[in-house]
C-alpha positions in Angstrom: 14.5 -44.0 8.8 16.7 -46.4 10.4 16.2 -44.9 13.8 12.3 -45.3 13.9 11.2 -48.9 14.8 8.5 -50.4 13.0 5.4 -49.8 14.9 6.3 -46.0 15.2 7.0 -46.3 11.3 3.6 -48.1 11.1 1.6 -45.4 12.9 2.9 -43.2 10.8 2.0 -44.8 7.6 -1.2 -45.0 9.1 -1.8 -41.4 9.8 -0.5 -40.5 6.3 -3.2 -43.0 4.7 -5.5 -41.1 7.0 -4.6 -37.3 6.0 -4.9 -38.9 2.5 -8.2 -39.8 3.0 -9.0 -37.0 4.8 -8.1 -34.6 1.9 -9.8 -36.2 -0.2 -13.1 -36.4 1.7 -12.3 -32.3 2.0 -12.7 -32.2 -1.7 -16.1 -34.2 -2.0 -16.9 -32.2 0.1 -16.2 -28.6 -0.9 -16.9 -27.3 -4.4 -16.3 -23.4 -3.4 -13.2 -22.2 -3.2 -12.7 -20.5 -0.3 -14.0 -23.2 2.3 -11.9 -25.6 -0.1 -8.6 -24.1 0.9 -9.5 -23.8 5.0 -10.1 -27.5 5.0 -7.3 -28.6 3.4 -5.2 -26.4 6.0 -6.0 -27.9 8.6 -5.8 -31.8 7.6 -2.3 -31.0 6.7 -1.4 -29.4 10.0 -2.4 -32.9 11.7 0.4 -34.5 10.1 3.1 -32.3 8.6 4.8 -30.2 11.2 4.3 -26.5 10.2 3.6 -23.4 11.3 2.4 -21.4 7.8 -0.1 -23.0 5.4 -1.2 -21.4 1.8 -2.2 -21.7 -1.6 -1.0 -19.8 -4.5 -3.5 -19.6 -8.0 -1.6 -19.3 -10.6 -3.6 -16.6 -13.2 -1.7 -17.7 -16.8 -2.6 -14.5 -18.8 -1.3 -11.9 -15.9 1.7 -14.2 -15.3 1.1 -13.9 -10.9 -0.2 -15.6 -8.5 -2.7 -15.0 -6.1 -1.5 -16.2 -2.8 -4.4 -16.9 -0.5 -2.8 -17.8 3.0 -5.1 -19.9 5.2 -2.8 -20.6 8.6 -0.4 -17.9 10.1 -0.9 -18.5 13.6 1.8 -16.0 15.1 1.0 -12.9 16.5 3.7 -11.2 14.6 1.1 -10.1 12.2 -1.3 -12.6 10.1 -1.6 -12.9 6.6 -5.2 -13.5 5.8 -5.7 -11.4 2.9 -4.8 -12.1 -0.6 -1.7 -11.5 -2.2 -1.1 -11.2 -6.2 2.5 -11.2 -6.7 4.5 -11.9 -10.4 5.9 -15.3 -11.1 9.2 -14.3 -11.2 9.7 -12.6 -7.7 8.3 -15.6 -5.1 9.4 -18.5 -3.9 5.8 -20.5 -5.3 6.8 -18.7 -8.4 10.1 -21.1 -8.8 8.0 -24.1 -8.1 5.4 -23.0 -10.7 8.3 -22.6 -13.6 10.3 -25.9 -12.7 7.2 -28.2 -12.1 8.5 -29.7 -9.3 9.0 -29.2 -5.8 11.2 -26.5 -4.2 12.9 -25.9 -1.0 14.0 -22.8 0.5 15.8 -21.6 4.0 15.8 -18.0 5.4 19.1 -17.5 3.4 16.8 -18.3 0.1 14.2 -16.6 1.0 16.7 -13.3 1.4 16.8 -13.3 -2.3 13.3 -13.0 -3.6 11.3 -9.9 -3.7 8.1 -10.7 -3.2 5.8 -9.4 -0.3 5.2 -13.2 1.1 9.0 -13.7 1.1 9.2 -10.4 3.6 6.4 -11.6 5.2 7.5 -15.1 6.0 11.1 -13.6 7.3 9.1 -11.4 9.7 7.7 -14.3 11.2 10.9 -16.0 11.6 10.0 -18.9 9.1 13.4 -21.1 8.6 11.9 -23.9 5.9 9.5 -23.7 3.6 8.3 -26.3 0.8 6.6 -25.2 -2.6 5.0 -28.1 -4.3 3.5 -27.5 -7.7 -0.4 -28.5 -8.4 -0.7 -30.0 -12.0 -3.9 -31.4 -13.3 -4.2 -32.5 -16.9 -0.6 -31.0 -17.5 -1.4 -28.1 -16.4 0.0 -25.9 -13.8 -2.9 -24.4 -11.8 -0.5 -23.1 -8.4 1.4 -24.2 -5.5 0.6 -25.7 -2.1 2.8 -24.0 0.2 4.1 -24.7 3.8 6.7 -23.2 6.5 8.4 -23.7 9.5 10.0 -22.0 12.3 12.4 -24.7 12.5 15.4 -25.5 10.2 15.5 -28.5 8.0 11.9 -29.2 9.0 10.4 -31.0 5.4 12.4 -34.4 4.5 12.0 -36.5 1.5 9.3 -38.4 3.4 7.8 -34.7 3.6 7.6 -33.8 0.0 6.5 -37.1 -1.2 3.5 -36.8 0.9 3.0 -33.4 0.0 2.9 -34.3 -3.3 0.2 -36.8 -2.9 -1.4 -34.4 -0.9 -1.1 -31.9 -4.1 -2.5 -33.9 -6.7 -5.6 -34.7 -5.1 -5.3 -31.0 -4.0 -4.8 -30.1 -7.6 -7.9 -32.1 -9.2 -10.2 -30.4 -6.4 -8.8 -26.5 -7.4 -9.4 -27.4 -11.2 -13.3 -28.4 -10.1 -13.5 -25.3 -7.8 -12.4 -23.2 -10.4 -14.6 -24.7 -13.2 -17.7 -24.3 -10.9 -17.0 -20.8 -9.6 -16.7 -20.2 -13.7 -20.3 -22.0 -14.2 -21.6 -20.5 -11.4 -20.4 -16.9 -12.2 -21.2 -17.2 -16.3 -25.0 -18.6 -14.9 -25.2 -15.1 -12.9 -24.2 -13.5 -15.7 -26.6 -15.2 -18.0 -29.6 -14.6 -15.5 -28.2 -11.0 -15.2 -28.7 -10.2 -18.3 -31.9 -12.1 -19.1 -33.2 -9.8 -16.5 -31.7 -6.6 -18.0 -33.2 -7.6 -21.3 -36.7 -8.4 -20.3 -36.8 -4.4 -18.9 -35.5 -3.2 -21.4 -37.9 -4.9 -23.5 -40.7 -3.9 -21.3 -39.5 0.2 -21.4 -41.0 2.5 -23.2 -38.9 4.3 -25.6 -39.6 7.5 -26.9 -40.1 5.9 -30.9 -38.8 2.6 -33.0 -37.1 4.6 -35.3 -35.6 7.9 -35.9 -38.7 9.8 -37.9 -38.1 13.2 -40.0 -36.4 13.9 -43.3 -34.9 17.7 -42.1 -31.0 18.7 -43.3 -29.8 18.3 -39.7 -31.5 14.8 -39.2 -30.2 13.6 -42.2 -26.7 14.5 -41.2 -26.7 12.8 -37.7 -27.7 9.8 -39.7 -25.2 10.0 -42.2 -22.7 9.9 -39.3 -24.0 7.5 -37.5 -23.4 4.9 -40.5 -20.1 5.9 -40.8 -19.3 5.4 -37.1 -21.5 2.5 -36.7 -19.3 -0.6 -38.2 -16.1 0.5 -35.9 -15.3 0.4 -32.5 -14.8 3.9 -31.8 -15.8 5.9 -28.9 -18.8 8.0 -29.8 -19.8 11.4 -28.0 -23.4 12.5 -28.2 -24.2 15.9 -27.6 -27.3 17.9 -27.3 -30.4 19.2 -25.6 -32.3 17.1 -23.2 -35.5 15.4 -25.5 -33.4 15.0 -28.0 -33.4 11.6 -28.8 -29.5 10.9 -27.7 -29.9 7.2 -26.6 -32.1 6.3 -29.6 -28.9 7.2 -31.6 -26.9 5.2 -29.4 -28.7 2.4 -29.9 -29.2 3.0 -33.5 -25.1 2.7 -33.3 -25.2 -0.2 -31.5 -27.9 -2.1 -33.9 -25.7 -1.6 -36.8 -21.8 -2.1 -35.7 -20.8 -5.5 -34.8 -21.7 -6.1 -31.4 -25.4 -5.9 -32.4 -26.0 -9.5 -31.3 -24.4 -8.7 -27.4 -25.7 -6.7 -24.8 -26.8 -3.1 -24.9 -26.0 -1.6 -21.6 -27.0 1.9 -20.7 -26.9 3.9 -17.1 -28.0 7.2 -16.6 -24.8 8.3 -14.6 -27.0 11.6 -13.0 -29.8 9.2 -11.4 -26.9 7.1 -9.7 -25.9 8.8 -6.3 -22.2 9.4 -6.4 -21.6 7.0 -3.4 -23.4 3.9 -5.4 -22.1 4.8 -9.1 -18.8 2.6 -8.6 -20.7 -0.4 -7.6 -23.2 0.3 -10.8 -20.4 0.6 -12.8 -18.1 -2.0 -11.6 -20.0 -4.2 -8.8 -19.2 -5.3 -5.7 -18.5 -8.5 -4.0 -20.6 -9.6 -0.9 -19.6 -7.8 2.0 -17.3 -5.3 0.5 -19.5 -2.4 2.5 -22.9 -2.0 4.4 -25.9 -3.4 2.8 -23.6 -5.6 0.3 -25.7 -8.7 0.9 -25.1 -10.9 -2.5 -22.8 -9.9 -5.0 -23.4 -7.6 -8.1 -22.4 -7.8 -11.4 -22.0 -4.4 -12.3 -22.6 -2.6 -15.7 -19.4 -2.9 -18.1 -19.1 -6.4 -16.7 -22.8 -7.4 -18.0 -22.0 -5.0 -21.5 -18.8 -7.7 -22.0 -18.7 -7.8 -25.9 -21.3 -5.3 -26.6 -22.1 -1.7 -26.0 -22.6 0.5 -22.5 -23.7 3.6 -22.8 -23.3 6.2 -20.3 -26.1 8.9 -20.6 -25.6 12.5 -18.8 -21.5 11.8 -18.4 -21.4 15.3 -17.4 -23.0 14.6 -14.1 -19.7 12.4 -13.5 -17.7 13.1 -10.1 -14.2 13.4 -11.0 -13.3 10.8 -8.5 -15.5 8.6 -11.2 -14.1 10.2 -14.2 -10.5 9.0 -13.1 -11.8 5.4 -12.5 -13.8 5.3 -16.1 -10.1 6.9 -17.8 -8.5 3.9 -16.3 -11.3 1.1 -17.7 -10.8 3.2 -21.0 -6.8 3.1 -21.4 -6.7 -0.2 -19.4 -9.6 -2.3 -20.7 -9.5 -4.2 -16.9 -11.1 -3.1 -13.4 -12.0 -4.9 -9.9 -15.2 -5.2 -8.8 -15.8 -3.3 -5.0 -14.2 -5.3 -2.6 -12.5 -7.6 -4.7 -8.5 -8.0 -5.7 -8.9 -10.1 -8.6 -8.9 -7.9 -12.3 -12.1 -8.4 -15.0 -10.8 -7.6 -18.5 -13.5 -6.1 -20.3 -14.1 -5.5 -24.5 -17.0 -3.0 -24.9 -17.9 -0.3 -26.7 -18.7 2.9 -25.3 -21.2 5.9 -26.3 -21.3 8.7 -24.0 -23.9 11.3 -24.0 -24.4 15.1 -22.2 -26.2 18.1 -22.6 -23.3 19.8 -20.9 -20.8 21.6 -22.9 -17.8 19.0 -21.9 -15.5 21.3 -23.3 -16.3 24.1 -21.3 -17.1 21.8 -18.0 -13.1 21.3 -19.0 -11.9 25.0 -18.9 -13.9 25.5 -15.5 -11.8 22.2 -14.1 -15.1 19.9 -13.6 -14.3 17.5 -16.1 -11.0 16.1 -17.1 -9.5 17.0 -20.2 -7.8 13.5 -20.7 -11.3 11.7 -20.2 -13.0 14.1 -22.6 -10.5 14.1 -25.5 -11.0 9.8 -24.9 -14.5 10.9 -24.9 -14.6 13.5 -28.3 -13.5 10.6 -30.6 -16.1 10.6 -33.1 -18.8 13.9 -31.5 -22.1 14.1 -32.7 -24.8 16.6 -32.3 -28.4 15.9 -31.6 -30.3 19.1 -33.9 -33.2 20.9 -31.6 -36.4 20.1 -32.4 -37.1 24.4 -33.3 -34.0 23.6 -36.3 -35.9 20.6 -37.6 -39.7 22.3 -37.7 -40.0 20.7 -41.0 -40.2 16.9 -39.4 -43.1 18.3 -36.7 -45.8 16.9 -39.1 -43.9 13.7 -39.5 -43.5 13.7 -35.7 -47.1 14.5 -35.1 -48.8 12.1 -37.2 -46.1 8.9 -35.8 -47.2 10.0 -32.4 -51.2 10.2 -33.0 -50.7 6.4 -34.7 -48.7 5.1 -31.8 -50.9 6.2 -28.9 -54.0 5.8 -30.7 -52.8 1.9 -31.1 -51.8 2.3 -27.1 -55.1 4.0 -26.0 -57.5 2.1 -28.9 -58.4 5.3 -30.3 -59.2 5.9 -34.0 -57.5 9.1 -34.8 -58.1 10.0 -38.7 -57.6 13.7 -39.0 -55.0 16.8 -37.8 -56.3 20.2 -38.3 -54.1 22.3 -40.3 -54.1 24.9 -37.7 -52.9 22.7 -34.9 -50.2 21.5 -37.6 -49.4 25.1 -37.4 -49.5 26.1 -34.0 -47.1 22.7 -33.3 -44.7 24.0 -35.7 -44.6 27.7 -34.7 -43.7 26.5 -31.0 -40.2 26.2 -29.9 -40.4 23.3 -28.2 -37.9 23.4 -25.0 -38.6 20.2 -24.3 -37.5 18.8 -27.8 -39.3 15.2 -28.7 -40.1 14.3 -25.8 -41.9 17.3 -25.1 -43.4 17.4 -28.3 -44.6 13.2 -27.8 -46.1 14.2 -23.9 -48.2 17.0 -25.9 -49.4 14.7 -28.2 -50.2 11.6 -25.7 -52.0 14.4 -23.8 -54.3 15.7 -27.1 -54.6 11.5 -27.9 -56.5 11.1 -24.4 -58.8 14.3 -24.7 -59.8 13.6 -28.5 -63.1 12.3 -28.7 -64.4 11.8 -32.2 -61.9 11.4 -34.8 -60.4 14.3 -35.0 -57.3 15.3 -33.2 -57.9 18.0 -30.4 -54.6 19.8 -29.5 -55.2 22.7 -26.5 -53.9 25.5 -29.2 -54.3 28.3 -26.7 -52.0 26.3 -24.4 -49.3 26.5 -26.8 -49.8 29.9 -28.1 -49.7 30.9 -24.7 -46.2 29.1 -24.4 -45.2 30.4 -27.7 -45.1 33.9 -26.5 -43.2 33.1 -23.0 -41.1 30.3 -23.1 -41.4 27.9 -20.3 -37.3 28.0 -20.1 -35.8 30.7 -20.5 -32.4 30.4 -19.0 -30.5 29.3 -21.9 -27.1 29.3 -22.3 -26.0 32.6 -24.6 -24.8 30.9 -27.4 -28.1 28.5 -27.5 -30.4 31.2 -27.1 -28.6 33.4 -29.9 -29.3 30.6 -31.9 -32.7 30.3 -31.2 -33.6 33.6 -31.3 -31.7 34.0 -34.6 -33.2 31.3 -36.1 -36.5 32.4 -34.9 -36.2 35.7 -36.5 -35.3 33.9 -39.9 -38.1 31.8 -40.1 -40.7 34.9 -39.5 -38.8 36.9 -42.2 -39.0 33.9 -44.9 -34.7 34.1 -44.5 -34.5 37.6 -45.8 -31.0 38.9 -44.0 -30.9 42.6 -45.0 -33.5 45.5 -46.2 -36.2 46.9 -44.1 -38.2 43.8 -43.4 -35.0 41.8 -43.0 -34.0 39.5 -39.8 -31.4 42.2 -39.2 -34.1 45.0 -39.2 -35.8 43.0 -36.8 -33.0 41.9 -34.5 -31.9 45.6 -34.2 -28.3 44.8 -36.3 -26.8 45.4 -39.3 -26.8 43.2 -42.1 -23.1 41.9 -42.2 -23.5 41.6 -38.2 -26.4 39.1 -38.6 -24.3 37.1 -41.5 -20.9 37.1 -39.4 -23.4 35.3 -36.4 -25.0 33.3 -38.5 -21.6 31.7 -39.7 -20.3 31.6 -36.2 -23.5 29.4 -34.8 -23.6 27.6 -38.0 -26.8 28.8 -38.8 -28.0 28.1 -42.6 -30.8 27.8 -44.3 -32.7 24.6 -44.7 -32.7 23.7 -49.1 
């Protein structure tokens, strides 16, 4: 101090006031983040000599900081990505624990383990300076700078840093709470949009219809599922009303008031399924023009459900075990972690546990997966709700098509129940939105012949074994009023003996209806 006469000590008051004001004409300026930070690099290089500029976030529930390094002009190699790094290990790190501003020379820096310590050495940085940023008594990160030259921050130094660091400090607390606003808004807007298509979707009925044994035990479990927050596997034929249970799940646990989130993982190509699943940020790969909040992100506090999870690649299944034993994942290009509370229903028509044996699915995921399994029935083992069925149907799309429907012949009742329905419900609801449009009077007109025709050669034939033993046992039952044995028997029929027939029926679970 003595050494510098007054006018130099003058000018450099005055350049001080002017970084000062400089800075805080940054923050007025910026409210984003990222073009926050670049600013207020270079007004400090103006005045303090340095050669290594950054900011370190401070995240208080991970216990790091995210060290986002703005001016590392050597060739040596430069640091413009960001670095996440614990507390304890960096130099920022001591600054962030003492609250006040830290100094550090090559021999210091020799002792941490952090990444930006080795970094920093590799460049041949001698000094560096942490100064904390504390708004509202809060520690929100460090400002940090370094030099190539020994001894290079004074007491002059830090005191202006510290100025520098609380206006820094009020403009990162504003950043932040925008970028919160701004992101919660896109969120918001997100899901108003999911919701209004959902809304507008057609879905194949309001309510489960159909008083059959098997219907009644699927419901059964799903109020006994319902009020936890257990994983839920649904498993069955394709038309068989899988999501409807989902939702039905979802409607009466307690995340009925959030989001209901579903994605049909086999209509996702496999390249695009992470960003639907997770998102992406802008620019994180061709065509990433905004970014995307992606699907367990917008199911936050709710319920996603993941239809056809079979379909999964297993370089997907690994990243959905991880979301399930971690409860956190990054969007696509992006290093900072979304924690995430949802609930999640899978559904297949795959056997998973099969998919398992032939190494196309992992076993950890599934047994995540087979927390609470249930089964969808076929509609050909519920024939008894088919009336039921019909007649919601006929009332639905006569309201859709203004039609006045009043009467079912008994013999297309018949013909409906005698089919076996591949297709399951939805099959069975396309028949009857089909019949709907031809009817003219008042009476229902069902092309019989068409389904007779059906009857006798099934439109899908390749079954797996097991399913079509079922089916063709059940079949067999139905057509012998469930007589097993004696010459007009099932077994008769089916070319087996008695006990044979009884031994499969156990094995497939196959009983008869009270």
């Amino acid at each position: 101090m003595n050494n510098v006469s007054r006018p130099e000590q003058l000018l450099r008051d005055r350049d001080r006031l002017q970084l000062l004001l400089d800075v805080n004409n940054v923050i007025l300026a910026n409210l984003e983040l990222p073009q926050l930070l670049t600013a207020i690099a270079s007004c400090t290089g103006r005045i303090i000599h340095q050669e290594y500029t950054s900011l370190a976030l401070y995240d208080r529930d991970q216990t790091t900081l995210r060290m986002h390094a703005l001016d590392f002009p050597t060739s040596k190699g430069p640091l413009r990505e960001v670095l996440t790094e614990p507390v304890e290990t960096g130099p920022a790190g001591r600054a962030v624990r003492s609250r006040r501003p830290e100094l550090f020379d090559a021999d210091d820096l020799k002792q941490f383990r952090a990444e930006i310590a080795r970094r920093l050495l590799a460049e041949g940085m001698q000094s560096v300076c942490c100064v904390p940023l504390m708004s509202r008594n809060r520690i929100l990160g460090t400002l940090n700078v370094a030099s190539l030259r020994r001894t290079a921050f004074g007491q002059n130094d830090v005191e202006l840093l510290q100025q520098i660091a609380t206006q820094i400090a009020i403009a990162v607390d504003n950043a932040l709470a925008y970028q919160r606003i701004a992101e919660l808004n896109e969120k918001l807007s997100k899901e108003k949009l999911y919701l209004e298509d959902e809304i507008k979707a057609d879905h194949n009925f309001g309510e489960m219809i159909g008083t059959s044994p098997s219907l009644l035990a699927t419901l059964r479990q799903i109020e006994v599922v319902a009020p936890t927050d257990s994983t839920v596997l649904i498993q069955g034929e394709t038309g068989t009303g899988k999501e409807l249970i989902a939702r039905a799940i979802h409607d009466r646990s307690r995340r009925r008031t959030a989001t209901f989130v579903k994605l049909n993982c086999a209509a996702i190509p496999t390249g695009l399924l992470e960003s639907e699943l997770f998102g992406h940020e802008k620019g994180a790969f061709t065509g990433a023009i905004t970014t995307k909040i992606g699907r367990f992100e917008l199911a936050h506090g709710g319920t996603i459900f993941l239809d056809e999870i079979g379909d999964l690649s297993l370089e997907s299944q690994s990243k959905l075990l991880r979301v399930l034993q971690e409860r956190e994942f990054e969007r696509l290009g992006s290093t900072r972690t979304i924690r995430t509370d949802i609930r999640l229903i899978a559904a297949t028509n795959r056997s998973l546990a099969q998919q398992v044996e032939a190494k196309e699915f992992r076993s950890d995921l599934y047994y995540r997966l087979n927390v609470f399994p249930i089964s969808t029935p076929p509609l050909r083992d519920r024939t008894e709700d088919i009336p039921l069925l019909v007649r919601h149907f006929v009332a639905k799309f006569s309201r859709t098509l203004h039609k006045q429907i009043e009467d079912i012949p008994a013999e297309a009742q018949r013909a409906l129940s005698r089919y076996h329905w591949p297709g399951n419900i939805r099959e069975l609801e396309n028949v009857i939105e089909r019949a709907v449009i031809l009817t003219q009077g008042k009476t229902l007109q069902i092309p019989i012949d068409e389904l007779q025709r059906a009857a006798k050669v099934p439109s899908d034939p390749i079954l797996p074994l097991e399913d079509a033993e079922r089916a063709l046992i059940s079949h067999a039952l139905q057509q012998t009023n469930w007589i097993v044995g004696g010459p007009d028997g099932a077994a008769t029929k089916l070319g087996m003996k008695r006990t044979t027939l009884q031994g499969k029926m156990r094995k497939l679970n196959i009983s008869r209806p009270p």
